[in-house]
C-alpha positions in Angstrom: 3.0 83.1 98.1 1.0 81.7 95.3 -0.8 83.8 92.8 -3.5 83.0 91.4 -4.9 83.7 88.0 -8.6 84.8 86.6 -9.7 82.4 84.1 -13.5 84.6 83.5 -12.2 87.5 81.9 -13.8 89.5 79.5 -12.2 88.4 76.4 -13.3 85.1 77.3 -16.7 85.7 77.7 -17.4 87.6 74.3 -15.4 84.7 72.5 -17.5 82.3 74.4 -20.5 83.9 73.4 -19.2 83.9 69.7 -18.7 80.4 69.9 -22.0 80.1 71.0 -23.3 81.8 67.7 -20.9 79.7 65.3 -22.3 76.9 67.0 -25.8 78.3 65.8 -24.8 78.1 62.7 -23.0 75.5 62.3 -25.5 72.7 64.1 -28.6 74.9 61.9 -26.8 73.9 58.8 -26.3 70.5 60.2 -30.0 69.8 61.2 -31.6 71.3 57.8 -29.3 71.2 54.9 -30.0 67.6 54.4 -33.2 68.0 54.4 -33.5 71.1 52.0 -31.0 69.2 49.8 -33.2 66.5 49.9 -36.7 68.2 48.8 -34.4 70.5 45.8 -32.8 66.9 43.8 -34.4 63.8 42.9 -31.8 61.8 43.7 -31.8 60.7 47.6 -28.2 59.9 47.8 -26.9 63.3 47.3 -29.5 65.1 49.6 -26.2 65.9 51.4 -24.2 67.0 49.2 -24.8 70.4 50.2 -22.9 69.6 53.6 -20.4 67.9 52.3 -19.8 71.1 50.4 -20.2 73.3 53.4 -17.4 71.3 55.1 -15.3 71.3 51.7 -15.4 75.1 51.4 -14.1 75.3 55.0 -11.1 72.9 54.2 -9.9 74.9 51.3 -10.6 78.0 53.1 -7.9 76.9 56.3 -4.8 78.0 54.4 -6.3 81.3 53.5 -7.2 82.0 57.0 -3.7 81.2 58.0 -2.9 84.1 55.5 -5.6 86.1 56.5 -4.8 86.0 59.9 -1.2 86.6 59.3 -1.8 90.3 58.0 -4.8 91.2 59.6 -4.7 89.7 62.9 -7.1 87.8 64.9 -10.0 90.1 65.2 -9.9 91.5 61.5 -10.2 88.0 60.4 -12.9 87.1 62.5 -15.0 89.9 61.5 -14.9 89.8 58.3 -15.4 85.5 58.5 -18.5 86.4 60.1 -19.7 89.1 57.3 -19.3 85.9 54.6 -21.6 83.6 57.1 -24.4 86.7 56.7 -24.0 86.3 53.0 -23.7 82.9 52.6 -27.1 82.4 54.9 -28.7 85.0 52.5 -27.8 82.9 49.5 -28.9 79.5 51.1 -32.3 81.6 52.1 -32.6 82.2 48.0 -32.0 79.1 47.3 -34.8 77.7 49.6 -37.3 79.9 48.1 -36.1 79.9 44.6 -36.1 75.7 44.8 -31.7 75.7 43.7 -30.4 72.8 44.8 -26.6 74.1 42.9 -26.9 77.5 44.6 -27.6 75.6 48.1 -24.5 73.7 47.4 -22.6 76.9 46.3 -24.1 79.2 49.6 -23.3 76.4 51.6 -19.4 76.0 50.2 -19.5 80.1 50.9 -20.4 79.4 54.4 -17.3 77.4 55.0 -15.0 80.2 55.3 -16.8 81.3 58.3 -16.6 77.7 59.5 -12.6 77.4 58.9 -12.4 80.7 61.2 -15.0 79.5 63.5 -13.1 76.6 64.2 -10.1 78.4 65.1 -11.8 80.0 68.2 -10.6 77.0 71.0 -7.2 78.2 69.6 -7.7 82.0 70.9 -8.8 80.8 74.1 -5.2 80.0 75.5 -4.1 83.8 74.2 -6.9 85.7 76.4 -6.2 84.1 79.6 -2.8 82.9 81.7 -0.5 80.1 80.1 -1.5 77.9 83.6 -5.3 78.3 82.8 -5.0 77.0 79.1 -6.8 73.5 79.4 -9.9 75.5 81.3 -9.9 78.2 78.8 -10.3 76.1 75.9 -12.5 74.0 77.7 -14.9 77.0 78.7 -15.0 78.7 75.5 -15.6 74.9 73.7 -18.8 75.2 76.5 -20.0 78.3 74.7 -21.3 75.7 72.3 -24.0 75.0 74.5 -26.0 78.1 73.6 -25.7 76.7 69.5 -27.1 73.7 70.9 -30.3 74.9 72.4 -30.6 77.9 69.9 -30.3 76.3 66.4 -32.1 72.9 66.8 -34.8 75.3 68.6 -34.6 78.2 66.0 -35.2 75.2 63.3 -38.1 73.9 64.8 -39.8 77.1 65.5 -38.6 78.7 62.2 -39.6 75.9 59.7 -43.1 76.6 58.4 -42.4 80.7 59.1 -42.6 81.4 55.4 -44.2 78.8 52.5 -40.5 77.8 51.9 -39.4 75.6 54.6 -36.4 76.6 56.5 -36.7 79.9 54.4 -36.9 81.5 58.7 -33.9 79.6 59.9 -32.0 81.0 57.3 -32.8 84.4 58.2 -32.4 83.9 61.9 -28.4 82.9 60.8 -28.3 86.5 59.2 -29.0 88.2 62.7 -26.7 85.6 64.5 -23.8 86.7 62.0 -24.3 90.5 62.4 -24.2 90.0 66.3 -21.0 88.5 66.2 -19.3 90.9 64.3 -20.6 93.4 66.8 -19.3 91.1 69.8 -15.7 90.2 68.3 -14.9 94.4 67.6 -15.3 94.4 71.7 -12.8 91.6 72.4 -8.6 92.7 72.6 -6.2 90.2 70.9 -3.0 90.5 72.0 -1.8 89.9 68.3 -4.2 92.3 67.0 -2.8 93.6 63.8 0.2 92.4 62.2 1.5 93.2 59.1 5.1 92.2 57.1 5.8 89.3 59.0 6.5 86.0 57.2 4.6 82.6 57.9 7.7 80.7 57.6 9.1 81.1 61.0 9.6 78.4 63.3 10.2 74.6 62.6 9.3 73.1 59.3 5.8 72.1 59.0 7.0 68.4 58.0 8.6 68.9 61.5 6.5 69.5 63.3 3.4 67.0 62.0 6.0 64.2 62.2 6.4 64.5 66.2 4.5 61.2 67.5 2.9 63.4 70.1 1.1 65.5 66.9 -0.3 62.7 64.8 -1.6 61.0 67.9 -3.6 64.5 68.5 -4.3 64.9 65.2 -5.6 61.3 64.5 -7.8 62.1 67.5 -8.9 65.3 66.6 -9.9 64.6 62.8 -11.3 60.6 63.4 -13.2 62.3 66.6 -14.7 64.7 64.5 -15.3 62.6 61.2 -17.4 59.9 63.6 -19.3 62.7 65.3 -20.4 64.3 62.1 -21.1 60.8 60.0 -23.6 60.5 62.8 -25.0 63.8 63.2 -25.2 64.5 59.3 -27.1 61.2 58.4 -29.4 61.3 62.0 -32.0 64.2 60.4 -32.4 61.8 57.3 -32.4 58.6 59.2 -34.9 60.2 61.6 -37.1 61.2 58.4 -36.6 57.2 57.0 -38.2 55.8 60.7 -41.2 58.0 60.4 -40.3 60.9 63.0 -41.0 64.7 63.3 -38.7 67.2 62.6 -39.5 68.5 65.9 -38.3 64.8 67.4 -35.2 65.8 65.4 -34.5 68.7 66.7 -34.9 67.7 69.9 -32.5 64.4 69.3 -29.9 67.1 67.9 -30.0 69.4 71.0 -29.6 66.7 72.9 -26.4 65.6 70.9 -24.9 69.4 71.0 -25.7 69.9 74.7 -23.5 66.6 75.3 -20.8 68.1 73.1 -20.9 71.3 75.1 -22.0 70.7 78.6 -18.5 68.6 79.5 -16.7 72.0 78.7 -17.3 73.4 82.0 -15.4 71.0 83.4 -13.6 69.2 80.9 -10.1 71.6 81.2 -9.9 70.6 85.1 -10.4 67.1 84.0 -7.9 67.4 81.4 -5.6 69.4 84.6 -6.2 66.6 86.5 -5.7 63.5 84.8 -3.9 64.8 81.5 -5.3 64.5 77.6 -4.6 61.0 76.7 -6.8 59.7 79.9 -9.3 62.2 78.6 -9.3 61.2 75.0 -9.3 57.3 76.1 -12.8 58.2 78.0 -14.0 59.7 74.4 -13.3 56.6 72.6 -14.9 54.0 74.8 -17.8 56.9 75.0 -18.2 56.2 71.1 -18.2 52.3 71.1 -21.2 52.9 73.9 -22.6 55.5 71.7 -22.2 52.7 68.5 -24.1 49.9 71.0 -26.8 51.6 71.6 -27.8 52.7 68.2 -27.3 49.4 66.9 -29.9 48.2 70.0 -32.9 49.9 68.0 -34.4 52.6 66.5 -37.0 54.3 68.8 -36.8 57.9 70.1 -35.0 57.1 73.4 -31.9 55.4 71.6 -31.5 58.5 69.5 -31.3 60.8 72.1 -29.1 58.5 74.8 -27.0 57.3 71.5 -26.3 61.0 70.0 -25.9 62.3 73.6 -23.2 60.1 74.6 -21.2 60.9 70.8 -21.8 64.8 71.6 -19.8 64.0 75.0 -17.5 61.3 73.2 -16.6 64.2 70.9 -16.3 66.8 73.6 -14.0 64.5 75.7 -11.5 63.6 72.1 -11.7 67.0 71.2 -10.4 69.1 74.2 -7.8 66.6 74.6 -6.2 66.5 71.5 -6.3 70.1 71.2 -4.4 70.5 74.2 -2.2 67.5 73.3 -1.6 69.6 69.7 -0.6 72.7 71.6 2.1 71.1 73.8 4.5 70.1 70.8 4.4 73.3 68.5 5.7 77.3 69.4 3.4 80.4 68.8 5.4 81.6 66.0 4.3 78.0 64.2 0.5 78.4 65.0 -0.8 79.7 61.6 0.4 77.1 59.9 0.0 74.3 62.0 -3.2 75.5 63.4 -4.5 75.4 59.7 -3.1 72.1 58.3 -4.8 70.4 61.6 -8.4 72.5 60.4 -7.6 71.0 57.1 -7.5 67.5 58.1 -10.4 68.3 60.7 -12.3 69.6 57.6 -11.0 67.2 55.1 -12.6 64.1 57.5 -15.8 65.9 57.7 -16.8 66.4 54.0 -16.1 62.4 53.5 -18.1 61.6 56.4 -21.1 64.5 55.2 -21.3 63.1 51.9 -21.0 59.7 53.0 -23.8 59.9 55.7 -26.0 61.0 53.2 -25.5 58.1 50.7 -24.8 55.2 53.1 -28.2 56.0 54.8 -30.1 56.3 51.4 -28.6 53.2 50.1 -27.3 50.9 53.0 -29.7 52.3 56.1 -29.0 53.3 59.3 -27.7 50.6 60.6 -25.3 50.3 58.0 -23.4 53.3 58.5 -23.2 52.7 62.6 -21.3 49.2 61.8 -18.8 51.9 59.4 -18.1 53.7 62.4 -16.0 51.2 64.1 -13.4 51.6 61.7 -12.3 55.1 62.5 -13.0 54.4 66.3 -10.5 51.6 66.9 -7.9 53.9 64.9 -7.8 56.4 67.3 -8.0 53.7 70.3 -5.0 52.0 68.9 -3.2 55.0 68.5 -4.1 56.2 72.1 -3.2 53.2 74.0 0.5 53.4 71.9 0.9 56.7 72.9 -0.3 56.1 76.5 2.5 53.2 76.7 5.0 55.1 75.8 4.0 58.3 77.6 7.1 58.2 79.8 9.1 59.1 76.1 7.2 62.4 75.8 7.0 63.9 79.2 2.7 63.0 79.2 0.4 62.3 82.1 
């Protein structure tokens, strides 16, 4: 007799749904920090400097997390992750309407605390649901994204000219979203709720662990994945600004984007069931160089939307798989620590490629920093199609 296993449970949906709202966030600081930056400093080439430190603040924030976490437990963390992201929105909303461009860059550092937790949610999924249903619950609560992608583009758009600050509204709005997710996360039950005394060094080393092939594969694939996506998504709102568009044309390029990140994740985990990760991840790469050819094919509306749609999905597709890849090759007494050293390299990635969006589009153009793309891209293909030869080694699909 086979049994068979819920996947839709309760837990799942309220940490989807707070997915959802980091997702808000995060893709709201995405679309307008650049652009706040860039009104606040007369120097173009740092206009992103404020989500480079966003990104920063959440790689230095990983390891105390992992501590966090460690005493408080999963829900304690959360909640009080989601209290900084209310205060750190209040302190970019000052900073608007007081014209700061260093206390933009310092409420935006503050906000990546929340982000370093935030980013941690794919890793609950697993924990709420059967062992057999892991790939679709990461996959579903990744999907939870979906409501960040329509929300903050839209919330943006609708929000900008609100008050005689720009963006002053949006601000706001990430305020409301913080306070509801505090309220959803007290309803959700972790199964490692509250611990207290227990050391972080159990398991294998951490050098151990990080030098299994199967591990740096995943984690070349999750932090390149994630540095390509955001070089392209942090420099598009400039760029778009450069070629003479409407924020509202942005906004609607950047849902587009996020709803291909998101979308997939209803059915990425079967995929992932089906075929296994490093099939998955292989799609993702090619899905970038497509992504690449198009942008580089011209600059009207319609190659915005088709090119930053198909990264969202190549992202979506690299993503899930190496987070299921990472979760095969380390023990649940290792996961604070491994779980914030691959956040750190996931975070590390993205403040290069925020700052570096910022400047190469300034000084370069567009065009330039598609061609700087490749680089990363073919990493993570060469190291995919080594892995995939020598799959048999390591037990993988």
């Amino acid at each position: 007799m086979t049994t068979s296993f819920r996947l839709l449970n309760k837990n799942i949906l309220l940490l989807t749904i707070c997915q959802g709202l980091y997702l808000t966030n995060n893709v709201t600081f995405l679309a307008i920090n650049g652009l706040v930056g860039f009104t606040l400093t007369p120097i173009p080439w740092i206009a992103t400097l404020p989500l480079m430190a966003y990104v920063f603040g959440a790689a230095i924030s990983t390891i105390i997390v992992a501590k966090v976490q460690e005493k408080y437990g999963r829900k304690r963390s959360f909640q009080f992750a989601l209290l900084i992201a209310v205060i750190a929105a209040l302190i970019c909303a000052y900073a608007a309407y007081s014209k700061s461009f260093t206390l933009l860059i310092i409420g935006t550092a503050v906000a990546g605390y929340y982000s370093a937790n935030g980013l941690l949610y794919r890793f609950v999924a697993p924990e709420l649901t059967h062992p057999s249903l892991k790939e679709k619950a990461v996959s579903l609560v990744l999907a939870g994204g979906l409501m960040g992608g329509i929300l903050g583009p839209n919330f943006s758009s609708w929000t900008k000219d609100l008050f005689d600050t720009q963006f002053l509204g949006a601000y706001l709005i990430l305020t409301i979203a913080g306070i509801l997710g505090i309220f959803m996360m007290q309803w959700i039950d972790f199964p490692d709720d509250y611990r207290t005394n227990k050391s972080s060094d159990t398991g294998r080393p951490l050098r151990e662990i990080i030098m299994q092939p199967v591990f740096i594969v995943a984690l070349i694939g999750t932090s390149l994945g994630y540095g390509v996506m955001n070089l392209m998504m942090a420099g598009t709102p400039l760029a778009m600004q450069v070629c003479g568009f409407t924020f509202a044309s942005t906004a609607q390029v950047l849902q587009y984007h996020v709803i291909g990140m998101f979308a997939p994740g209803f059915f990425t985990g079967h995929l992932i069931k089906r075929f296994g990760p490093l099939m998955i991840m292989g799609i993702g790469a090619s899905l970038n160089f497509i992504s690449l050819f198009i942008m580089l094919s011209g600059s009207d509306l319609m190659h915005f939307i088709a090119a930053l749609f198909l990264l969202g999905v190549a992202w979506n597709f690299l993503f899930n798989g190496s987070t299921i890849l990472a979760i095969s090759v380390f023990k649940p007494e290792e996961k604070n620590k491994v779980e914030a050293t691959i956040n750190f390299c996931v975070f590390g990635t993205m403040a290069v490629s925020s700052f570096s969006s910022g400047a190469l589009v300034t000084t370069q153009g567009w065009q330039f920093l598609n061609i700087g793309t490749l680089v990363p891209t073919v990493i993570v293909s060469c190291a995919l199609v080594w892995l995939y030869l020598n799959r048999a080694r390591f037990s993988l699909k």
